[in-house]
VOTI-285516 format. One record per residue (C-alpha): x, y, z. Coordinates in steps of 0.001 Angstrom, whole numbers, plus 524288, in hexadecimal, padded with zeros to 5 digits. Example, Ala and Ser with C-alpha at 12.3 -4.5 7.8 and 13.67 -1.06 7.14 Angstrom:
<atoms>
8300C7EE6C81E78;835667FBDC81BE4;
</atoms>
This chain:
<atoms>
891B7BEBF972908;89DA2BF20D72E4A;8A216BF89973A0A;8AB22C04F773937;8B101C00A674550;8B580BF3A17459E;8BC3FBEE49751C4;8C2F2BE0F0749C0;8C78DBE02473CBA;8C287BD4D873221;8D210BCE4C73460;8D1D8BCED47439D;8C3B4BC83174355;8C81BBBF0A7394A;8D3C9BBC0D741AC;8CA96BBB3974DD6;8C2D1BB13F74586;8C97ABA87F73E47;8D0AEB9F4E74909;8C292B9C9474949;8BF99B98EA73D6E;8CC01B911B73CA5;8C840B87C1746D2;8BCEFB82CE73EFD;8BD4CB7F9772F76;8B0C6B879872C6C;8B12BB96B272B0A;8A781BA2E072A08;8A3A1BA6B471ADF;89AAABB172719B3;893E9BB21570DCB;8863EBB531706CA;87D91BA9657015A;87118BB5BE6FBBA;875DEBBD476F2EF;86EA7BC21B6E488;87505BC72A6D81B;86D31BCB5D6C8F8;868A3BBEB86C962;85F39BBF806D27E;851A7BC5376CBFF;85127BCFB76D799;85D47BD3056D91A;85ED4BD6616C99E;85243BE0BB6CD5D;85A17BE7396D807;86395BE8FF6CC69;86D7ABDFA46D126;8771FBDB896C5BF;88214BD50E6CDAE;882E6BC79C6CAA9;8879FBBBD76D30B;89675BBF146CF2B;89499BCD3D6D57C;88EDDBC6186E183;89AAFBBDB16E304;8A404BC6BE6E15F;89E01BD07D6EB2E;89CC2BC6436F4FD;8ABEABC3FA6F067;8AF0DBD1D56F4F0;8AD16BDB246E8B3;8A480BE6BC6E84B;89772BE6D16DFDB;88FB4BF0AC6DBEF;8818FBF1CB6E0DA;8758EBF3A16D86D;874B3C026D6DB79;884B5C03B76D95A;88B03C047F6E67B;895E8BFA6C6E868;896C8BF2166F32C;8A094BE80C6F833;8A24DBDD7F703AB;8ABF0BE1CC70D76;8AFBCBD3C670E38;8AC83BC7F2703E8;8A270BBE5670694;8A74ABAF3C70789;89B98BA9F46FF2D;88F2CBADC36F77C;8831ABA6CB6F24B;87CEDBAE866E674;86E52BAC146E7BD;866C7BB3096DCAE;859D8BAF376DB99;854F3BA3C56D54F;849C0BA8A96D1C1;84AF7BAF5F6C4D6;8583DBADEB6C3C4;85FF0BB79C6BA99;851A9BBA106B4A5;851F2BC95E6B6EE;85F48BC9DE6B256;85D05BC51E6A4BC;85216BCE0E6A247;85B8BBD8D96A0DB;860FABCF2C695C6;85915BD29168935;85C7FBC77768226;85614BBE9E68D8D;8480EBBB6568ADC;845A0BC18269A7A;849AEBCDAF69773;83B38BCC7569060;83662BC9F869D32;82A0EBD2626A35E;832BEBD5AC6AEFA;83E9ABD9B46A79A;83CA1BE7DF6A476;83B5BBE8EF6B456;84635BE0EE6B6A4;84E8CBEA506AB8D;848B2BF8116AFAC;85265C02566B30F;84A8CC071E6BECC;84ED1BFBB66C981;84262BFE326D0B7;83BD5BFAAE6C4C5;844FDBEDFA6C2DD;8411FBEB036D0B9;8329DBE89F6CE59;83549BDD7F6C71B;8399DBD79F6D1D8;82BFFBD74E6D6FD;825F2BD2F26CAC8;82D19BC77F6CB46;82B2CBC3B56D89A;81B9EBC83E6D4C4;81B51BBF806CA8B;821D7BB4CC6D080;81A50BB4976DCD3;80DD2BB4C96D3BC;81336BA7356CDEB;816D3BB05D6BEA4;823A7BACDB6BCD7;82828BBBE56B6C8;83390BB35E6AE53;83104BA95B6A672;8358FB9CE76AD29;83D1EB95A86A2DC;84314BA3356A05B;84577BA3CF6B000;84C26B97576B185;85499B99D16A4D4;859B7BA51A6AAAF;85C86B9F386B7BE;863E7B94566B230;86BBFB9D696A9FA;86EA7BA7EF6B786;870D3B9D326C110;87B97B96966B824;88213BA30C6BAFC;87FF3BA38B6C72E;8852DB951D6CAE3;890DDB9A026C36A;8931CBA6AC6CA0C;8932BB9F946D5B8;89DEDB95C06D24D;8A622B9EF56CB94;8A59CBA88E6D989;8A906B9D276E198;8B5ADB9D506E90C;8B8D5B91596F211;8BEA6B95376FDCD;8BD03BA51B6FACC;8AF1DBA6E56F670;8A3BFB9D126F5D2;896DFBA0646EC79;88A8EB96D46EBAD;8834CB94C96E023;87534B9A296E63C;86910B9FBC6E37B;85AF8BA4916EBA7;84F97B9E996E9D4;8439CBA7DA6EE0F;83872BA4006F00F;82F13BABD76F60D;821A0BA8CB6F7A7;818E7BB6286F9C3;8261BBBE1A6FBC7;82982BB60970997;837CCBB28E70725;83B07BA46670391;84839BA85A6FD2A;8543DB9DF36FD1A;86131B9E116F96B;867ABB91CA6F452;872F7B8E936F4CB;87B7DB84946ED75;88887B7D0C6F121;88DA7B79DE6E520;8928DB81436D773;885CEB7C496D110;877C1B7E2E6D366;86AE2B7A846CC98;8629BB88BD6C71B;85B75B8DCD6D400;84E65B88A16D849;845ABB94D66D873;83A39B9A7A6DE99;834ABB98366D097;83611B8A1B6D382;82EB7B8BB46E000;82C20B94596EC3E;82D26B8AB66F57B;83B7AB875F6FB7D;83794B79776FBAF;83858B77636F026;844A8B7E2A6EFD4;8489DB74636F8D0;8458BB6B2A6EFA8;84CA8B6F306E647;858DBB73036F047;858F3B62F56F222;85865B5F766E369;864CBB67D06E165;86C35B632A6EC4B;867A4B53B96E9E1;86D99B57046DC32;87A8CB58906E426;87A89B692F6E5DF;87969B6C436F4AC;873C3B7B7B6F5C6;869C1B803B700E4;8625CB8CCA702EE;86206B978F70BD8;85482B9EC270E82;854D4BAB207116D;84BA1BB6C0713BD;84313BAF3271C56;84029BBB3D722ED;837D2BC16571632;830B7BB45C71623;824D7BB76071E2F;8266ABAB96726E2;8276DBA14371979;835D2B9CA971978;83540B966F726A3;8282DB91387267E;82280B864172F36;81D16B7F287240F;82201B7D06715A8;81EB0B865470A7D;81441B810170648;80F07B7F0F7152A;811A2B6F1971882;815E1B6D9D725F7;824FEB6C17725D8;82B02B5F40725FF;838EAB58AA72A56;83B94B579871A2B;837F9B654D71A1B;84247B6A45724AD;84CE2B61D271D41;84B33B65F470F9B;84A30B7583715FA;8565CB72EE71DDD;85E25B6CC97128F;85AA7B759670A05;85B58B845F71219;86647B81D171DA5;868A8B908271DE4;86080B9A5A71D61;86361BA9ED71C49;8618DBB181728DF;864FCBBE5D723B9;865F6BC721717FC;86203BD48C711E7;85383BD203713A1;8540DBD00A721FB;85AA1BC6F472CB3;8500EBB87272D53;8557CBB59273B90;848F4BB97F74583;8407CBC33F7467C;83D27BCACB750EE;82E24BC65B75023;833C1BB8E67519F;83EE3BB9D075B1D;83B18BC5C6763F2;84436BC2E976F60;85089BC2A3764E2;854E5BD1677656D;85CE2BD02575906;8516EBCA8B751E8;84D18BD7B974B49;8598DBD77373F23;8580CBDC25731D4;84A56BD78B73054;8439FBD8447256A;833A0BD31D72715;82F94BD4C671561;82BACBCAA870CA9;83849BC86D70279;836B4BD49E6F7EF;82A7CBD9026FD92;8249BBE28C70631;81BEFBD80370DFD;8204BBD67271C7F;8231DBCB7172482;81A15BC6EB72D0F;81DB4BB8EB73078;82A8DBB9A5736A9;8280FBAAC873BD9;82DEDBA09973073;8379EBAEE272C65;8421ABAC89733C5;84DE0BA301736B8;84D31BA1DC74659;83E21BA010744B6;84098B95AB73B3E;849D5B8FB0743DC;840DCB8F1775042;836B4B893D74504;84055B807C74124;840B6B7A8475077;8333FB7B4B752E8;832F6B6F95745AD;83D1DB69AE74B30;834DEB6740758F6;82802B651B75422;82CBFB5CA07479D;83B78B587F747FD;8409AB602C73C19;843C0B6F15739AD;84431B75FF72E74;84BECB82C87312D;8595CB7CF973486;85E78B880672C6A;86C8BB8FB072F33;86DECB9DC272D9C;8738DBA5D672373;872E3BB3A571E8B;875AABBB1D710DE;87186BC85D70A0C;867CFBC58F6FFCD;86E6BBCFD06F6CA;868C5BD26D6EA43;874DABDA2C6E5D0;880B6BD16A6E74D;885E9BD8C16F282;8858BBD3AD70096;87E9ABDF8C7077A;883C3BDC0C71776;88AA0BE6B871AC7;88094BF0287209C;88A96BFD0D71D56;88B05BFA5B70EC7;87CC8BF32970DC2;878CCBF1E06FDE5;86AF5BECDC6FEC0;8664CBDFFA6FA54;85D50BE3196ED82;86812BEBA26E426;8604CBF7EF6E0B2;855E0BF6676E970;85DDBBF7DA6F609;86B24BFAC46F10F;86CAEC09B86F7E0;86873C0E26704E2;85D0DC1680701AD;85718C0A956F7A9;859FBC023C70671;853C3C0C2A70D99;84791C10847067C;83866C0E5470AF6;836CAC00CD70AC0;82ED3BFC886FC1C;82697BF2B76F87C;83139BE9C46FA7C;8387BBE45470763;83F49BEF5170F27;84D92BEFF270A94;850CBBF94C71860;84F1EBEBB871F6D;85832BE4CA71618;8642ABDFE971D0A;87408BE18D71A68;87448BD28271C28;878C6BC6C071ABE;883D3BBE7271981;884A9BAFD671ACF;88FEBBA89272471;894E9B9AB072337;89CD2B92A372C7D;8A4E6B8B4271F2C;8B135B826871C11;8B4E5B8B25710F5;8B121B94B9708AC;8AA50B8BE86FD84;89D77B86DB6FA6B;89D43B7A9C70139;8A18DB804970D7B;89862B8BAB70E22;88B32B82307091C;88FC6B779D7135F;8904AB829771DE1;883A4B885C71798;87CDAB7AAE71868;88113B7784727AD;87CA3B85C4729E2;888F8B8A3272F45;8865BB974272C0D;88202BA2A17317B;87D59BB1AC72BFE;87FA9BBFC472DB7;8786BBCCAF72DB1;883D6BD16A724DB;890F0BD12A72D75;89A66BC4B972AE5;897DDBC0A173ABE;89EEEBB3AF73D04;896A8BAA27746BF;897D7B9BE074A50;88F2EB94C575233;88FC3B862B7578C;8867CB7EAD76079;88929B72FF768B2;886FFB6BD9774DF;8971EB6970777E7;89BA0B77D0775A4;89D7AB7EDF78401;8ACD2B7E80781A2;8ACE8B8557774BB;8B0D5B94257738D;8AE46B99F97689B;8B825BA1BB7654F;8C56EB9895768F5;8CD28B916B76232;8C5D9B837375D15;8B745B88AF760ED;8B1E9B85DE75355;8B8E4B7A5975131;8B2BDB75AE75DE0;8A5FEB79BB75D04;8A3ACB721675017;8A8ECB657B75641;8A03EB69EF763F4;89246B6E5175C01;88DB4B74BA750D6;890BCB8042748A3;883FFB884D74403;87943B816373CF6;87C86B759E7433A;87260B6BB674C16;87566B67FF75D16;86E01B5A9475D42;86749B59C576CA8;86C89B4C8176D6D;87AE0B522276AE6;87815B5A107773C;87323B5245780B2;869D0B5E8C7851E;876C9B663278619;87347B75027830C;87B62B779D77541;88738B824477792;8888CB8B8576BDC;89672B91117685A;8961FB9D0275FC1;89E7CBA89675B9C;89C88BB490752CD;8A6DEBBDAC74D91;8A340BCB09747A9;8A596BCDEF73905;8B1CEBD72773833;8A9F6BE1F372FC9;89D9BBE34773862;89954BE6F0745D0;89DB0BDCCA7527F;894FEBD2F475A2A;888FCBD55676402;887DDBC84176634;884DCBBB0C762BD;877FFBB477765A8;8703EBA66076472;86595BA7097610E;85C6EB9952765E9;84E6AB92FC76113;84A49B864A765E5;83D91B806976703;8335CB7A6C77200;82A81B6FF476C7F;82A33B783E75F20;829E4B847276549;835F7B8C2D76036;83D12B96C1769DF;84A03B9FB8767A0;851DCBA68777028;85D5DBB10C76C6A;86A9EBAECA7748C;875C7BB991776BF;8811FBB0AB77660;88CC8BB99977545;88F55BC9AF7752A;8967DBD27177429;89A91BDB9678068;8976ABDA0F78D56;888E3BD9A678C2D;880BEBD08B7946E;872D2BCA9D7912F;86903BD1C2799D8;862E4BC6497A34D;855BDBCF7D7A46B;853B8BCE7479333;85E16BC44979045;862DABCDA078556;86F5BBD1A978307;86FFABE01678275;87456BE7D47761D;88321BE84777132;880D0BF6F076CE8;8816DBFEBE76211;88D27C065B75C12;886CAC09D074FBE;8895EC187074DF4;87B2AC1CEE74616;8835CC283873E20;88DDBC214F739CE;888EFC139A739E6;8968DC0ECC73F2E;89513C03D574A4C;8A1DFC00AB75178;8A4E4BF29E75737;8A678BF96676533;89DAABEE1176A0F;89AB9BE09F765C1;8A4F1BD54F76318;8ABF6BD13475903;8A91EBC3A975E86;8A04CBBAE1766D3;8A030BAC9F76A94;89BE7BA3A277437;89626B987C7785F;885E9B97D777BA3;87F85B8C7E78298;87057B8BD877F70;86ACDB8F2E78EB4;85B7CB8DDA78B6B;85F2EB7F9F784D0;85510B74547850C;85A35B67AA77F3A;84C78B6307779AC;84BA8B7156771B0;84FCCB736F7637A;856F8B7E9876171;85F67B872775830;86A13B91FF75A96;8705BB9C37751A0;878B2BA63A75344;8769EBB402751AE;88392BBE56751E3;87F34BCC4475294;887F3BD50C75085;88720BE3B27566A;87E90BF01C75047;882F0BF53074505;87CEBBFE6973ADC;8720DBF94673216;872C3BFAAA722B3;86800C04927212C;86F92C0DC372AFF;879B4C0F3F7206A;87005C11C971504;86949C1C5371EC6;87362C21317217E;879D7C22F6711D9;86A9BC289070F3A;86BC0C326F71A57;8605EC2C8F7206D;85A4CC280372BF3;85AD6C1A0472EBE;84D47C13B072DD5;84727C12E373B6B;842D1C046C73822;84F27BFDA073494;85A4BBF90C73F5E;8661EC044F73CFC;86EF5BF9A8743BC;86F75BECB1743DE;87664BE13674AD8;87CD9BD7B173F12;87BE9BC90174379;87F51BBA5B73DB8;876C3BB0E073F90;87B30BA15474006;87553B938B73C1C;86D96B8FF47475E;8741AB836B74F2C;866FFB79217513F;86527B716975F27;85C77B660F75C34;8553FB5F8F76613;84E6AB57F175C4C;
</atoms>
């Protein structure tokens, strides 16, 4: 999304920024770790045809053409990219259109070849039909032949895109399970140039056994991990308080989880997985891009409880009081979810996720189907990493110690660090992030109680805007911590912009304003800041509590996606959907263990 009034140029904020960056040997990639190309079954219905290669080279910079023709480009390249076509049925739809291959014989391939692509779409739900009805639609030997044979290519794709030092790819794929349409998807990720042929949701539903396999693979010397994401369209399953198959959790459990998923996805095209209002009604910004469907259905959400990250969290401490072990430890990352190859963040040039379903503003803006409501979709996300350099090991390492943090679209820059010794740090100067390593933790990291001595932990934390979107509102933490199992949370205003003051009657920090003009859909950077810092002692501490904090930038209103398609149809914009919208990051919680 970008301003027509900008108030800083990409070289002054990169000259603002980088004595920063200097003073510490990791530095800010932005990159996306969901992304799906003809491989994927789904994506070859939406009439997709780019391949990994045109996803790597868009992400590179270069322009590619969408499904329904119109060419779009990044206005700046990504640092890395994860492919992550689906597992399941890998290449399969492809090589129907192959009439040499013995699918193209296939019940579902004169669907999956029909001119009409609302016709080629159906087969998408004959597949998930059939598979949810335990009839595999392809014959498995067939299946697995195939996937072999596509993920080859894929591995090599990968290796051939990679840069060191200039652009990083990961050999990846998603695994998607889900059980009665509530979203169990995952996207794995590997650290090396060589990976075993995906574990699939034909191999099982439950991520246990994923898990399972996850630790084969890595005891055979190949470190990857996976990144849930969706957990919003689950219906309450991907946080649960009991396994899949309904045991009571254990401290094996919580390990295997944690080593396996130490990231999870906060925000995408199909909706932001932070809170929900339901669940955190005193947190103002809680009501963001939500979307409350089952994955590719119609069917709402109803359990928000076991949907959402901050709720898992608070879970998470409630284990940890009643039974010494927690099993959402997760960080925080974001990415799109594109089914097209493009990277749809920019809310003034937004392409849709799902090709020629949603590829033009009045396909976006129809009467919601029998499908999920694409006017809810989201211009969103990208993933940040705190890395040495721009390679693989750097970018997994900083992945695995969850140093990472996402966006709602814009390339915001955040750091946060937590510590007990920090009340002389200023972020901002010269040698703050060299010092707050050696004084605490950076985010993702653990305070022990005993390190404290029942010392209230100081946070130091600073924000810069991205040089091609709208400036700051503020910066808040955002606090759970549990009584005797009993989970609480509590949203801080930290830093702002202006010279605003928290009301003592509400405790709320009034409004930055809007400057979003409604004809022209211009929004100036009159108000806001290009950065905020500080420093933020915990005043409602209690030694004997577990806790967590993350971070949460928000930047100031700006106009929404569907104002733009409106606005190209000559229509109004629908009364039910936000026509401006605050863009925010979101970091890797920093843990306070009592216990």
């Amino acid at each position: 999304m970008r301003s027509h009034t900008k108030t800083l140029t990409g070289l002054l904020l990169l000259s603002l920024c980088s004595p920063l960056f200097g003073q510490a040997t990791r530095k800010p990639l932005f990159g996306e770790t969901h992304i799906h190309t003809v491989w994927s079954f789904d994506a070859y219905l939406f009439n997709t045809r780019a391949t990994p290669d045109d996803a790597y080279d868009f992400a590179k910079g270069k322009p590619l053409k969408h499904p329904l023709g119109q060419i779009y480009q990044l206005s700046r390249p990504l640092d890395f990219m994860a492919v992550t076509d689906h597992g399941f049925y890998l290449g399969a739809f492809a090589k129907m259109k192959d009439k040499s291959h013995p699918l193209s014989r296939n019940r579902l391939a004169a669907k999956v070849n029909h001119p009409d692509p609302d016709v080629m779409a159906t087969a998408f739900v004959d597949l998930i039909v059939a598979a949810r009805m335990g009839r595999p639609p392809i014959d498995p030997k067939i299946a697995k032949e195939v996937e072999a044979e596509t993920w080859a290519q894929v591995v090599e794709s990968a290796n051939r895109h990679y840069e060191p030092g200039k652009f990083t790819t990961f050999v990846a794929y998603e695994y998607t399970a889900s059980p009665n349409g509530q979203n169990l998807h995952r996207n794995v990720i590997f650290k090396a140039d060589t990976a075993p042929p995906p574990f699939t949701r034909n191999d099982s539903q439950n991520p246990e056994d994923l898990w399972s396999w996850m630790d084969t693979v890595r005891e055979d010397g190949m470190d990857l991990l996976a990144i849930p994401h969706n957990s919003n369209l689950s219906d309450g399953l991907m946080f649960e308080r009991q396994m899949f198959e309904g045991q009571p959790f254990t401290a094996d459990y919580a390990a295997k989880r944690m080593r396996n998923e130490p990231l999870v996805e906060v925000t995408q095209v199909k909706g932001t997985s932070e809170t929900h209002p339901a669940l955190s009604p005193n947190d103002e910004f809680a009501d963001f891009e939500l979307v409350e469907q089952r994955v590719a259905s119609n069917i709402a959400v109803t359990k928000f409880a076991g949907s959402y990250v901050r709720d898992a969290y608070r879970a998470g401490l409630e284990f940890q009081d009643k039974q010494k072990f927690n099993p959402y430890r997760f960080g925080l990352i974001a990415a799109s979810d594109s089914h097209t190859c493009i990277v749809p963040v920019e809310e003034d040039s937004y392409s849709g996720k799902v090709g020629s379903r949603d590829g033009s503003p009045v396909r976006r803006l129809q009467t919601p189907s029998q499908t999920m409501d694409m006017r809810k979709f989201s211009a969103s996300g990208l993933a940040g990493v705190w890395a040495e350099q721009n390679d693989r090991d750097s970018i997994f390492d900083a992945m695995r110690r969850k140093e990472t943090w996402g966006t709602s679209g814009p390339r915001i820059i955040v750091r946060l660090f937590g510590g007990f010794d920090m009340g002389g740090i200023k972020p901002g100067e010269d040698g703050w992030v060299k010092a707050a390593y050696e004084s605490g933790v950076s985010m993702g990291g653990e305070l022990k109680a005993a390190d404290g001595n029942g010392k209230a932990p100081t946070f130091a934390f600073w924000a810069l805007k991205d040089s091609e979107s709208a400036n700051l509102d503020r910066i808040q933490i955002v606090k759970g911590w549990s009584v005797n199992g009993e989970s609480q949370e509590k949203v801080y205003d930290v830093s702002w912009s202006g010279g605003r003051s928290i009301d003592p009657s509400t405790g709320k920090l009034p409004a930055v304003g809007n400057t979003v003009n409604m004809d022209t859909l211009e929004y100036t950077n009159s108000i806001g800041s290009v950065e905020l810092s500080g420093t933020w002692t915990d005043p409602d501490f209690v030694a004997e509590q577990n806790a967590f904090y993350y971070l949460r930038a928000i930047e100031i209103p700006t106009p929404r996606w569907s104002m733009f398609d409106a606005k190209a149809l000559g229509i109004p914009h629908p009364e039910d959907l936000h026509a401006v919208i605050q863009e925010r990051a979101y970091t890797s919680p920093i843990w306070y263990d009592h216990h």
